[in-house]
C-alpha positions as semicolon CSV with decimal commas, in nm:
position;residue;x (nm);y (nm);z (nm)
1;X;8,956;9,109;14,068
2;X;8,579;9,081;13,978
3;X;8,516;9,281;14,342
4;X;8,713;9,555;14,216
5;X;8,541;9,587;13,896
6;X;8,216;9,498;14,045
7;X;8,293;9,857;14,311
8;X;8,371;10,035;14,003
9;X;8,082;9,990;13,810
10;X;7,864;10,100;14,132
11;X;8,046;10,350;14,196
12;X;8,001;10,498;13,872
13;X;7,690;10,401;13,822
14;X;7,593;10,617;14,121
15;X;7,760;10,922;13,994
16;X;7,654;10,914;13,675
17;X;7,298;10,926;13,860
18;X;7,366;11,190;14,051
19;X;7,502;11,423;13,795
20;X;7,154;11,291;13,610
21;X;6,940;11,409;13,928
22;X;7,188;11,730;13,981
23;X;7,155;11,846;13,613
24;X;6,739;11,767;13,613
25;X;6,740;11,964;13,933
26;X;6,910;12,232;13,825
27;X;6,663;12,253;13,521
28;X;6,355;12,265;13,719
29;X;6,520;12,542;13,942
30;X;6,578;12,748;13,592
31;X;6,191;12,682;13,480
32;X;6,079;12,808;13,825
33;X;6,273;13,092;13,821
34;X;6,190;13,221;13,473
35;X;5,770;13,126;13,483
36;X;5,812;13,311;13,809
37;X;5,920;13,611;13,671
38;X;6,171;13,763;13,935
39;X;6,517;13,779;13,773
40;X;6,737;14,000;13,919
41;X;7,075;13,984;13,871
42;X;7,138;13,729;14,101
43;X;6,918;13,507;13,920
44;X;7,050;13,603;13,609
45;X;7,358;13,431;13,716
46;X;7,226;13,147;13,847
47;X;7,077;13,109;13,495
48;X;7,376;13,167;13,312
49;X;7,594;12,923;13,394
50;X;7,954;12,881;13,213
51;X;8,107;12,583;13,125
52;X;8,426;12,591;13,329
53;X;8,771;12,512;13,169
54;X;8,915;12,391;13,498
55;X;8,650;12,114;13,577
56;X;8,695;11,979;13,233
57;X;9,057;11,971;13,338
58;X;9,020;11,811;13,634
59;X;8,838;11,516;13,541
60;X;9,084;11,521;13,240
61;X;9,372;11,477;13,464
62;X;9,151;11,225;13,713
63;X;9,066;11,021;13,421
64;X;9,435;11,019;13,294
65;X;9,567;10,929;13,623
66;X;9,287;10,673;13,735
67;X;9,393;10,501;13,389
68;X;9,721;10,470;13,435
69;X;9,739;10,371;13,761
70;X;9,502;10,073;13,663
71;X;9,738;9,977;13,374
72;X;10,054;9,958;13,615
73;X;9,814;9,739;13,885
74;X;9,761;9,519;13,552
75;X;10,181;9,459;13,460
76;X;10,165;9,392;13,832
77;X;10,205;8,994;13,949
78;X;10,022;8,981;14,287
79;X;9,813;8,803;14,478
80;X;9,508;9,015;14,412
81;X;9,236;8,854;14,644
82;X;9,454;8,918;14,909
83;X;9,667;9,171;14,845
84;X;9,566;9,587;14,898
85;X;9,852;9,657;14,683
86;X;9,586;9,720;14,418
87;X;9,387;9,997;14,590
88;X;9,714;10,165;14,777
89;X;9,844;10,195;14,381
90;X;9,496;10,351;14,274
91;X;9,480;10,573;14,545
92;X;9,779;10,728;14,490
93;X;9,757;10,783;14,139
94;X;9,432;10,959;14,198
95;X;9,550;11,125;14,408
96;X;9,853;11,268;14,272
97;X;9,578;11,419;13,940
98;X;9,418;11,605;14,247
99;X;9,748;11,761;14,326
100;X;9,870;11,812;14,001
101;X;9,507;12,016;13,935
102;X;9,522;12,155;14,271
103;X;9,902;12,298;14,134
104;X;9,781;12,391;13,782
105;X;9,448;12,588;13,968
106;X;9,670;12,746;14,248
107;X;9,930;12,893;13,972
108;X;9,625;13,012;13,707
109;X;9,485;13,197;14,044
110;X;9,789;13,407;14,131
111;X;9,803;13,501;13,742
């Protein structure tokens, strides 16, 4: 059990630090572009970015899903240093909040 939550925490820890180094990025691309003093309209919306709906959605529905799945692996009795039970369950409930947004996207598309 203490591997799993050990991968966790690393994994998260790494995206949290990369949506750090994206976002700081994408600030010093803004600066550049505006000291620079070439906007066009292209630039303009590079500049003017929205928040989207849909991604807060998605990780909605990921972080929903993720949860759950962990709380059925915990009412679970299993061996869990040697069982894969743990990650097969995981998987699958993220994966079915990546179809279910893939669905909900897909229909809000053909509207």
């Amino acid at each position: 059990m203490k591997d799993i939550l050990a991968f966790f925490m690393i994994v998260a820890v790494v995206a949290i630090l990369a949506g750090v180094g994206i976002e700081f990025m994408n600030y010093l691309l803004k600066r550049r572009l505006i000291r620079s003093g070439q906007l066009d309209e292209n630039y303009l919306r590079l500049l003017t970015r929205k928040n989207n709906l849909l991604s807060s959605l998605k990780w909605g529905i990921l972080l929903f899903f993720g949860g759950t799945g962990l709380i059925i692996i915990g009412t679970l009795a299993f061996d869990w240093e040697q069982s894969p039970i743990p990650w097969g369950i995981e998987t699958v409930f993220i994966s079915a909040g990546f179809l279910i947004y893939y669905f909900i996207v897909s229909h809000k598309q053909k509207d």
